[in-house]
RODO-2510 file (C-alpha; in nm, 4 decimals, decimal comma):
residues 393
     n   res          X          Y          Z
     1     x    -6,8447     7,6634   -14,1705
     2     x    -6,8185     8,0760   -14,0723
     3     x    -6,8877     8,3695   -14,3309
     4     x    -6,6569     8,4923   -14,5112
     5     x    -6,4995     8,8252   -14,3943
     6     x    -6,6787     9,1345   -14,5753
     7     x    -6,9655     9,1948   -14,3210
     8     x    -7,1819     8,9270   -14,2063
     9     x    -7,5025     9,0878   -14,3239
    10     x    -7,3795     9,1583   -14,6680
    11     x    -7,2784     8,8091   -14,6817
    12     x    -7,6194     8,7023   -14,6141
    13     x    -7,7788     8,9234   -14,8502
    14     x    -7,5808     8,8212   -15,1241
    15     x    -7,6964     8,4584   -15,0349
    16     x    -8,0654     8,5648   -15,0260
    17     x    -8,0228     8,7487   -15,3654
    18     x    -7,8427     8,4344   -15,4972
    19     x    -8,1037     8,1675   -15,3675
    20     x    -8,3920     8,4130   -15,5463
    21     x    -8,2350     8,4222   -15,8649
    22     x    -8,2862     8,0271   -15,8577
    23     x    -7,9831     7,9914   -16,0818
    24     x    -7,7872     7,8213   -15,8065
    25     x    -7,9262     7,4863   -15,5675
    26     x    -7,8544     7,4721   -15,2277
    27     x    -7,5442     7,2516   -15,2147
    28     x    -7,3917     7,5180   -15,4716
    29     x    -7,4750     7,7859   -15,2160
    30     x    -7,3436     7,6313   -14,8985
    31     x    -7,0003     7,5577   -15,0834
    32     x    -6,9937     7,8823   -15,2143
    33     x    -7,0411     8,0982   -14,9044
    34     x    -6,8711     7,8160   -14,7343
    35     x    -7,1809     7,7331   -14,4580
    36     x    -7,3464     7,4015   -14,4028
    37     x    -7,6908     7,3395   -14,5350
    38     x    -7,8848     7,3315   -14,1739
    39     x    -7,7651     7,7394   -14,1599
    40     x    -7,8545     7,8058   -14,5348
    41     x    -8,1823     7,6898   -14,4306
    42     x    -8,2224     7,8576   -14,1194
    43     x    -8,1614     8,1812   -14,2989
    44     x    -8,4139     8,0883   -14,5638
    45     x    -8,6961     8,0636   -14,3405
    46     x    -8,6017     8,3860   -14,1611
    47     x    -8,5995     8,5761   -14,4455
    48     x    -8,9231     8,3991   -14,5460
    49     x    -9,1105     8,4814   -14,2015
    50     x    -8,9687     8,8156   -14,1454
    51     x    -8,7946     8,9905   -14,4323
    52     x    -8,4269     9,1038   -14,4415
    53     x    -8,5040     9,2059   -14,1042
    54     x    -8,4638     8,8159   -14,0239
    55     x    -8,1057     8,8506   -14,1416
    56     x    -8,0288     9,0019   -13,8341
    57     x    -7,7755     8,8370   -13,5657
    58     x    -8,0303     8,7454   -13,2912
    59     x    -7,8683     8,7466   -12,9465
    60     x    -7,7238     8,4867   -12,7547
    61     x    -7,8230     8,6309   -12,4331
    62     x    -8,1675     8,4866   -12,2538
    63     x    -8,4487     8,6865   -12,2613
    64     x    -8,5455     8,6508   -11,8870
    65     x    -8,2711     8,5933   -11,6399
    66     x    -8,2978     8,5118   -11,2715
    67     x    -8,0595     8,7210   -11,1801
    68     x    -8,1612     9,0127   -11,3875
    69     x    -8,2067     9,3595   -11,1917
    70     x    -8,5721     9,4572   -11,1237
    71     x    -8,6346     9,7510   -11,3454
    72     x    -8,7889     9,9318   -11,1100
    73     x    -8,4620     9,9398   -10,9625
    74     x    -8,2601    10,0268   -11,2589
    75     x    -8,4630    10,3530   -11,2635
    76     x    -8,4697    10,4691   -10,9112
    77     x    -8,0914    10,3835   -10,9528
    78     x    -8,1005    10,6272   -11,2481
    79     x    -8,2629    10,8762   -11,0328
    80     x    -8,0459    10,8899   -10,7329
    81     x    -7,7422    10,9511   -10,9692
    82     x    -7,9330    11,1970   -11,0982
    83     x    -7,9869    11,3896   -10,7869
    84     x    -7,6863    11,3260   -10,6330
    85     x    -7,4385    11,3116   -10,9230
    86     x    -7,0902    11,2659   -10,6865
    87     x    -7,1875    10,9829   -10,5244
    88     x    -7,0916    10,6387   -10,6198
    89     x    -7,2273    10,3085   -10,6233
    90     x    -7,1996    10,2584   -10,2490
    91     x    -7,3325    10,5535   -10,1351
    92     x    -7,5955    10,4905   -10,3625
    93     x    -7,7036    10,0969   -10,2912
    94     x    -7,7745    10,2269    -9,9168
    95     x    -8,0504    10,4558   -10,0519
    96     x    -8,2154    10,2047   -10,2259
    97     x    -8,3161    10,0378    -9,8792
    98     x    -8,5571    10,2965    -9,7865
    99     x    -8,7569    10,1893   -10,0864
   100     x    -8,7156     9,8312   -10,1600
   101     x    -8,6068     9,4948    -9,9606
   102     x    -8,2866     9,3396    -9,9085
   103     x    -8,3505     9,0659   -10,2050
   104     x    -8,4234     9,3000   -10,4867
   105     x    -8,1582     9,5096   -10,3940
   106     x    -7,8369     9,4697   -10,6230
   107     x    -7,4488     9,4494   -10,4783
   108     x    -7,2269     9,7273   -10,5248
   109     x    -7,0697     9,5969   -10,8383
   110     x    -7,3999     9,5657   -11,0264
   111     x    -7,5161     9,9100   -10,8802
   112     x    -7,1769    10,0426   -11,0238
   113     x    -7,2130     9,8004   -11,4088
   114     x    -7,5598     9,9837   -11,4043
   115     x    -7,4370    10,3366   -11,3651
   116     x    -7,1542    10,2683   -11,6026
   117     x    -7,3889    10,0990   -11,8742
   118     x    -7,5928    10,4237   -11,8514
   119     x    -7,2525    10,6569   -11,9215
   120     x    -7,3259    10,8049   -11,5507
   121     x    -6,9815    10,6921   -11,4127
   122     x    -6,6532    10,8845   -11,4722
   123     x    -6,3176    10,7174   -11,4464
   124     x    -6,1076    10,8876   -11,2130
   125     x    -5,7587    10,9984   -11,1907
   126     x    -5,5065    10,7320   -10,9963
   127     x    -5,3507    10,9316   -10,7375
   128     x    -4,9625    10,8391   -10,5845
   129     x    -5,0431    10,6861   -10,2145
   130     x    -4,8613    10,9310    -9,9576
   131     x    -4,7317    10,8111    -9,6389
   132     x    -4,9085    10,9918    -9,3780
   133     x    -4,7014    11,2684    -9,1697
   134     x    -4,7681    11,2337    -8,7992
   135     x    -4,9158    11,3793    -8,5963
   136     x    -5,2729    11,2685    -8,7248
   137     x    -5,5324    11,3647    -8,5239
   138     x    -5,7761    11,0338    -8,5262
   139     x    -6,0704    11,0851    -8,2193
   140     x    -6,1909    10,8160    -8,0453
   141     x    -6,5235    10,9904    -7,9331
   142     x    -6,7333    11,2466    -8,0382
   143     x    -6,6395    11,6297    -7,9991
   144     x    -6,2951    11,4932    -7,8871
   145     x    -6,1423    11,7181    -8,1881
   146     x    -6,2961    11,9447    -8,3999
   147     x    -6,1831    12,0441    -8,7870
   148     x    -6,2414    12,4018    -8,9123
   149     x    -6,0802    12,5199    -9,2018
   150     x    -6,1665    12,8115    -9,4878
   151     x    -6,2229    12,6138    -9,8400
   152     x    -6,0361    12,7612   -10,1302
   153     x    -6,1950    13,0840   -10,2472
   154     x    -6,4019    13,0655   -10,5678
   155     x    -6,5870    13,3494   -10,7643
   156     x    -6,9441    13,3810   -10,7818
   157     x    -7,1605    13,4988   -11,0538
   158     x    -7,1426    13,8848   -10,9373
   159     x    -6,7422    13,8325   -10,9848
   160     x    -6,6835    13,8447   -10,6035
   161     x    -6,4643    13,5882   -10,4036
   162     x    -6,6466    13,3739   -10,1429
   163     x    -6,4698    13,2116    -9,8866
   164     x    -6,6614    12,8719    -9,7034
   165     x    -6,5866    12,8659    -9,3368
   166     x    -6,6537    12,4815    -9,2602
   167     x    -6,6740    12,3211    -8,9276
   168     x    -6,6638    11,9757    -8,8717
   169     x    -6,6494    11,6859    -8,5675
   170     x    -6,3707    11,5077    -8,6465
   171     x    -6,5368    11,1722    -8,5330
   172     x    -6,8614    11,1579    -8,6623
   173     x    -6,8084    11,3935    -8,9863
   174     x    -7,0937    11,6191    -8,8542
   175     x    -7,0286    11,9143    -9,0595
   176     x    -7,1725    12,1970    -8,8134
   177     x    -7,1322    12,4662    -9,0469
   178     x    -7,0659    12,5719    -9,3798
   179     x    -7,0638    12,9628    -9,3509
   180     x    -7,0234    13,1559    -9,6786
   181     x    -6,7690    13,4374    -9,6006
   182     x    -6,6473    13,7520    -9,8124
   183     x    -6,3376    13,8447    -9,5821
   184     x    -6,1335    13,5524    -9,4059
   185     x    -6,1117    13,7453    -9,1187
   186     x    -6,0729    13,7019    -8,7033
   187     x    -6,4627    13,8807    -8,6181
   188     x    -6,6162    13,6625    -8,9191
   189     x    -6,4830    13,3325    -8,7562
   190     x    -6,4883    13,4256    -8,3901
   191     x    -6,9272    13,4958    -8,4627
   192     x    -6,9631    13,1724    -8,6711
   193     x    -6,7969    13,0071    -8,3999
   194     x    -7,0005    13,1452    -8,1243
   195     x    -7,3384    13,0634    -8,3143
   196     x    -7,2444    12,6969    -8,3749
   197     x    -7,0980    12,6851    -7,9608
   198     x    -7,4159    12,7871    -7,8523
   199     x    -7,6254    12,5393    -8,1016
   200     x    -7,3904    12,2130    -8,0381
   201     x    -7,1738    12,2797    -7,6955
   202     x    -6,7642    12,3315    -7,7319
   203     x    -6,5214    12,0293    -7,8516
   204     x    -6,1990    11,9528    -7,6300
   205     x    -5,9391    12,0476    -7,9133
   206     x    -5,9943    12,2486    -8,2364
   207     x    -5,7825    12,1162    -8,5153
   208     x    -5,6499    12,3648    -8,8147
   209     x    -5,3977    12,4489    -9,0412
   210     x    -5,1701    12,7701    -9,0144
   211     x    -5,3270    12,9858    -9,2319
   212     x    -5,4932    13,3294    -9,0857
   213     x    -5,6752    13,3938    -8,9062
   214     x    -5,6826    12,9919    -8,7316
   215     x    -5,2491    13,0127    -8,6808
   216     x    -5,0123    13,3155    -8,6759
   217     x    -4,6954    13,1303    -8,7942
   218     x    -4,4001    13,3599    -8,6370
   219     x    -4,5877    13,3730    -8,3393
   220     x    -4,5462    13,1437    -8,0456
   221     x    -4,6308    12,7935    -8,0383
   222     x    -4,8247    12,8873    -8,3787
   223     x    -5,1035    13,0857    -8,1483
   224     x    -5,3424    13,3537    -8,2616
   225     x    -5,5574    13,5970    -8,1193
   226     x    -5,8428    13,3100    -8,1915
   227     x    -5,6530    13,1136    -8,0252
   228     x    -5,6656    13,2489    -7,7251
   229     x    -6,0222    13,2772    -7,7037
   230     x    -6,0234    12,9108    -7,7877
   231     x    -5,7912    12,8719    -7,4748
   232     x    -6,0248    13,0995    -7,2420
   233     x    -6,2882    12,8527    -7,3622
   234     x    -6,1181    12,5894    -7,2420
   235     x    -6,0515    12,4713    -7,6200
   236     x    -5,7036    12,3802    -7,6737
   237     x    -5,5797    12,4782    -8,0515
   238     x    -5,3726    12,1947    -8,2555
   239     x    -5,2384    12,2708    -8,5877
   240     x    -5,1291    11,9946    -8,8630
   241     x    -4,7663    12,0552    -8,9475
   242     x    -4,7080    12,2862    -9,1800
   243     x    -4,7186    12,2083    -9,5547
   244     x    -4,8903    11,8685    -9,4396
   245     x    -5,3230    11,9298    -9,5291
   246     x    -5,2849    11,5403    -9,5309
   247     x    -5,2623    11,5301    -9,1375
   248     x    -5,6315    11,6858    -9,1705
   249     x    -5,7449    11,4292    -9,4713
   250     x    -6,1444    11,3714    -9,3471
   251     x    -6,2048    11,7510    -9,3937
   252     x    -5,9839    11,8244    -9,7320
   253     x    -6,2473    11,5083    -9,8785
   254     x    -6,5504    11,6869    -9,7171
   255     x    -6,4004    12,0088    -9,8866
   256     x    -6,3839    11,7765   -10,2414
   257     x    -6,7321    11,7133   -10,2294
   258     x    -6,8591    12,0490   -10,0872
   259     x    -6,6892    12,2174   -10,4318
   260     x    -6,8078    11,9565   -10,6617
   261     x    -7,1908    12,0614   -10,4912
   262     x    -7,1504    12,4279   -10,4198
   263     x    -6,8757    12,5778   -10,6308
   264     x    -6,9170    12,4016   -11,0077
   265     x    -7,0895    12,6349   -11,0981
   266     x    -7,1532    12,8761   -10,8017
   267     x    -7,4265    13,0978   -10,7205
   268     x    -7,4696    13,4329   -10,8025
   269     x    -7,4392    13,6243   -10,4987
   270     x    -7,3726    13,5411   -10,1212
   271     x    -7,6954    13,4997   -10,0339
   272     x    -7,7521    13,2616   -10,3094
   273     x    -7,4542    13,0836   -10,2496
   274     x    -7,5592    13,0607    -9,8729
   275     x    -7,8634    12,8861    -9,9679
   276     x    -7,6857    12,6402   -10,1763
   277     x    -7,4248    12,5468    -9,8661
   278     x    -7,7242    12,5427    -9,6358
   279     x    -7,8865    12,2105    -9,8487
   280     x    -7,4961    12,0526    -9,8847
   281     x    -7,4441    12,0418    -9,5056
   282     x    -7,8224    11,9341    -9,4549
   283     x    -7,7917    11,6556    -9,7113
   284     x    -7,3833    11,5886    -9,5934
   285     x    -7,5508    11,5282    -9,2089
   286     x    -7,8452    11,3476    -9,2835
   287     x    -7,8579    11,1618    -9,6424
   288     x    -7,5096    11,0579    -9,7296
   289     x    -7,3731    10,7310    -9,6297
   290     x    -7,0350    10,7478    -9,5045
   291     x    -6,7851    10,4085    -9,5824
   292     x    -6,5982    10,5647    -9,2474
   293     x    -6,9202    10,5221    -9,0428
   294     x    -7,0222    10,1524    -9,1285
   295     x    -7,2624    10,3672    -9,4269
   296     x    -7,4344    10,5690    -9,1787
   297     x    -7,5012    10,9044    -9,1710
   298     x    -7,2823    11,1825    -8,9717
   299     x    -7,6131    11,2847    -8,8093
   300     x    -7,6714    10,9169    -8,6826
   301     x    -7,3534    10,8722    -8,5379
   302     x    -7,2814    11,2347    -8,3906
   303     x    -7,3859    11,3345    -8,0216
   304     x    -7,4174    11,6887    -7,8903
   305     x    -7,1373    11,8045    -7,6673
   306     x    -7,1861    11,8166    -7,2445
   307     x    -6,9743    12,1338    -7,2319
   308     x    -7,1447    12,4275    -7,2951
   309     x    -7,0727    12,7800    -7,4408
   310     x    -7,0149    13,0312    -7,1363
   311     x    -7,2053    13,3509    -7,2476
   312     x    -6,9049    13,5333    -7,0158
   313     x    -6,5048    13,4550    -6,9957
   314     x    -6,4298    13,3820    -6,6257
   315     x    -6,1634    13,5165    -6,5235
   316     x    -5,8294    13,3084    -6,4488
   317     x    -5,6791    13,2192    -6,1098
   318     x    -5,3157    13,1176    -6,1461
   319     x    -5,1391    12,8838    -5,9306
   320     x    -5,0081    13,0802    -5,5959
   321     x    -4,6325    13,0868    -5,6183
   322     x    -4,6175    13,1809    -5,9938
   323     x    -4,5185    13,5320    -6,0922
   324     x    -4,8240    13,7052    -6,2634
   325     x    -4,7593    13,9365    -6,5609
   326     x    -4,9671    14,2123    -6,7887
   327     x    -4,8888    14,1464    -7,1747
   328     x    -4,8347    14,5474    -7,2745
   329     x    -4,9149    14,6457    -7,6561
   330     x    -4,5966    14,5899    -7,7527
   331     x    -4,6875    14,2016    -7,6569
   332     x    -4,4247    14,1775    -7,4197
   333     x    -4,3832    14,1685    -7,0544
   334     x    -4,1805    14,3439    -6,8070
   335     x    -3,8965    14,1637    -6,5548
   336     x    -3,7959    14,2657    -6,2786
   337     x    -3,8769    14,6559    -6,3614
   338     x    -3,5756    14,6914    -6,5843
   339     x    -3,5966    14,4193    -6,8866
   340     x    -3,8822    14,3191    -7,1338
   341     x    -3,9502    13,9526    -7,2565
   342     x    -4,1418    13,9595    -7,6183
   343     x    -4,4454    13,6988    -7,6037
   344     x    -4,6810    13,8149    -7,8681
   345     x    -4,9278    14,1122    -7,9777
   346     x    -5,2321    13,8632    -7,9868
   347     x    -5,2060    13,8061    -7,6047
   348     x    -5,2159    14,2049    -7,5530
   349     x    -5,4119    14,3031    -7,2558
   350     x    -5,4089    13,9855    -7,0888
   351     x    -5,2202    13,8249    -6,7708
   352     x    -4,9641    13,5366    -6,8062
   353     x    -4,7540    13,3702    -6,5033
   354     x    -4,3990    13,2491    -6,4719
   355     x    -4,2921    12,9888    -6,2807
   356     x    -3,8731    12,9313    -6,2070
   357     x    -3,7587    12,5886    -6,3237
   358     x    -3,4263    12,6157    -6,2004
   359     x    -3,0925    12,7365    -6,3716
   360     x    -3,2864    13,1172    -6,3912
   361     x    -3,5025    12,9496    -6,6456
   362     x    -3,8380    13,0711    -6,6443
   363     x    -4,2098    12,8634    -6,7723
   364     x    -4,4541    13,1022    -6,9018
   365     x    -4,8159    12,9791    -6,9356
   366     x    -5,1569    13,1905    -7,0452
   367     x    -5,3946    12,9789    -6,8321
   368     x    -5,3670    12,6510    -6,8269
   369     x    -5,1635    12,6331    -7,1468
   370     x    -4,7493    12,6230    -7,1330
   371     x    -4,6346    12,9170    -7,3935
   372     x    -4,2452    12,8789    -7,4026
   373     x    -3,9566    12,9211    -7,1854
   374     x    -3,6685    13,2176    -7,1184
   375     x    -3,3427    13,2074    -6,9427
   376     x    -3,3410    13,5868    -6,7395
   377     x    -2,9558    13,5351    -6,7537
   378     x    -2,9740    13,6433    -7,1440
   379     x    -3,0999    14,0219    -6,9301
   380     x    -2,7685    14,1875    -6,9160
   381     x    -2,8269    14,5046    -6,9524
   382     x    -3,1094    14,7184    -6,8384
   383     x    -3,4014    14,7610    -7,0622
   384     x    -3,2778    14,4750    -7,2551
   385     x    -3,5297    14,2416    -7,4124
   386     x    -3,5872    13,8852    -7,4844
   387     x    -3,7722    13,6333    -7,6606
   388     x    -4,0041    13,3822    -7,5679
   389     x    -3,8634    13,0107    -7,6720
   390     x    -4,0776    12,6915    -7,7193
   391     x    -3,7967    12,5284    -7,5985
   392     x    -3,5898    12,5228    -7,2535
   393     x    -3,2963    12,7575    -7,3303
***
């Protein structure tokens, strides 16, 4: 029969204290605490051998199991949580191979039971499943597209912003840089740029959103004075549409992790902070597993660009039959000596070239790279002016 509901161990005190007064036999017992006589016993000889320690529920569980995790294991478990505190169980189990075999290694799920039994995990926020917004730029080979991007501004300990310039292969997750900046500015970008170039070649297409100085968003086809240097590069500039930081997911997670590493709680001063960004994109490259990359590292996956950084601009030859244009300040060009057509104050001091379509419609292209389109019929009067279009008009 069960105990009675009080407790279980005051139950079995009072039956201890009972049985010692020796007022009571055994049958009298059992039917009184409602047990059989085998567990009256049992509990007799417990409290005889060890005291009212003996009282104590022993567990059910085995002492040894076969399956049981090699402590050894449990603790360099512990450790690598310890060390890298963002990372889950996945991440995790991979490290464990530079240390021990394949048969003493535990699955993911005990990894994970492990970290939870020890309080080290922290349930996370369910978040609503968007359907992705194309286009979404998705590489097929290495420095096919590259992601660059200014991570939110945080404070540091001396109360100044800093502002993380990050740039990142869009295949492999190499994260070239991670560039600790007080201003987002064009010169600040343009030089990070040009160090990482010269380190790991140039990318086909850089990939950004449309904030400054990456996009100018009222100017044509979204381009800035960056980029145009990315065009004289030979770079072609893509933007994700705008209000849409999904289309560039892979770096917005890298950003997750770089604030959880860097930011909480940040350095005191930019040269600090540096420091700090320096070990995240060492570790990022060449220690973290990455589910995207079969759980290899960016640094095992990634392979230095063929197309290197030219140390001067060469100059542009355009197509012979296309009408070749100075951009004034004003970031316009002149037609036919009498009328202007606006292009943009980021392509100032630079040639473009027209080329008729029919109709008196006009393609304008910097380089290689179509701009927009204007009909020279909307030139009435003299020292009228146009607009550039994206689109035939």
């Amino acid at each position: 029969m069960p105990w009675k509901e009080t407790t279980t161990m005051e139950q079995k005190i009072e039956f201890i204290c009972e049985w010692n007064s020796q007022k009571y036999s055994i049958s009298e017992l059992c039917r009184a605490f409602e047990i059989s006589r085998p567990t009256a016993y049992k509990l007799i000889n417990k409290y005889e051998k060890f005291g009212l320690e003996g009282l104590l529920d022993d567990s059910k569980a085995p002492i040894h199991h076969p399956n049981q995790t090699d402590p050894k294991v449990v603790e360099m478990i512990l450790k690598l949580k310890e060390k890298h505190k963002i990372w889950g169980a996945k991440k995790l189990r991979v490290l464990l191979f530079n240390d021990f075999t394949e048969n003493q290694i535990p699955s993911v799920v005990t990894v994970h039971n492990i970290l939870k039994k020890n309080g080290l995990v922290q349930p996370q926020r369910r978040l609503r499943r968007i359907k992705p917004t194309y286009p979404i730029f998705d590489p097929q080979q290495c420095n096919e597209v590259w992601s660059a991007d200014y991570k939110g501004k945080f404070k540091m300990g001396n109360k100044i912003y800093c502002h993380p310039l990050t740039i990142a292969d869009s295949k492999s997750r190499f994260l070239f840089s991670a560039k600790a900046h007080l201003h987002e500015d064009l010169k600040s970008v343009k030089k990070e740029f040009t160090r990482v170039f010269r380190m790991f070649g140039m990318p086909k297409q850089v990939h950004t959103d449309n904030g400054s100085p990456f996009a100018a968003a009222t100017s044509i086809q979204r381009f800035s004075r960056l980029s145009y240097w990315f065009i004289e590069l030979g770079i072609l500039p893509v933007f994700s549409d705008p209000s849409h930081p999904e289309q560039n997911g892979r770096h917005e997670r890298m950003h997750r992790d770089l604030k959880a590493s860097c930011a909480m709680p940040s350095a005191f001063d930019i040269k600090t902070q540096q420091r700090t960004l320096n070990a995240f994109v060492k570790e990022y490259n060449n220690v973290r597993p990455h589910e995207a990359l079969d759980m290899m590292t960016p640094a095992e996956v990634h392979i230095r660009s063929n197309k290197p950084f030219p140390e001067r601009i060469k100059e542009w030859t355009y197509s012979p039959g296309m009408k070749v244009m100075y951009v004034t300040k004003s970031g316009a060009i002149r037609w036919k000596s009498y009328y202007w057509v606006y292009l943009s104050r980021a392509l100032t001091g630079k040639y473009v070239a027209a080329i008729e379509i029919g109709n008196d419609v006009w393609k304008v292209f910097f380089r290689n790279v179509l701009l927009g389109y204007f009909n020279q019929n909307d030139l009435s009067y003299k020292e009228s002016t146009t607009r550039l279009s994206p689109k035939i008009v």
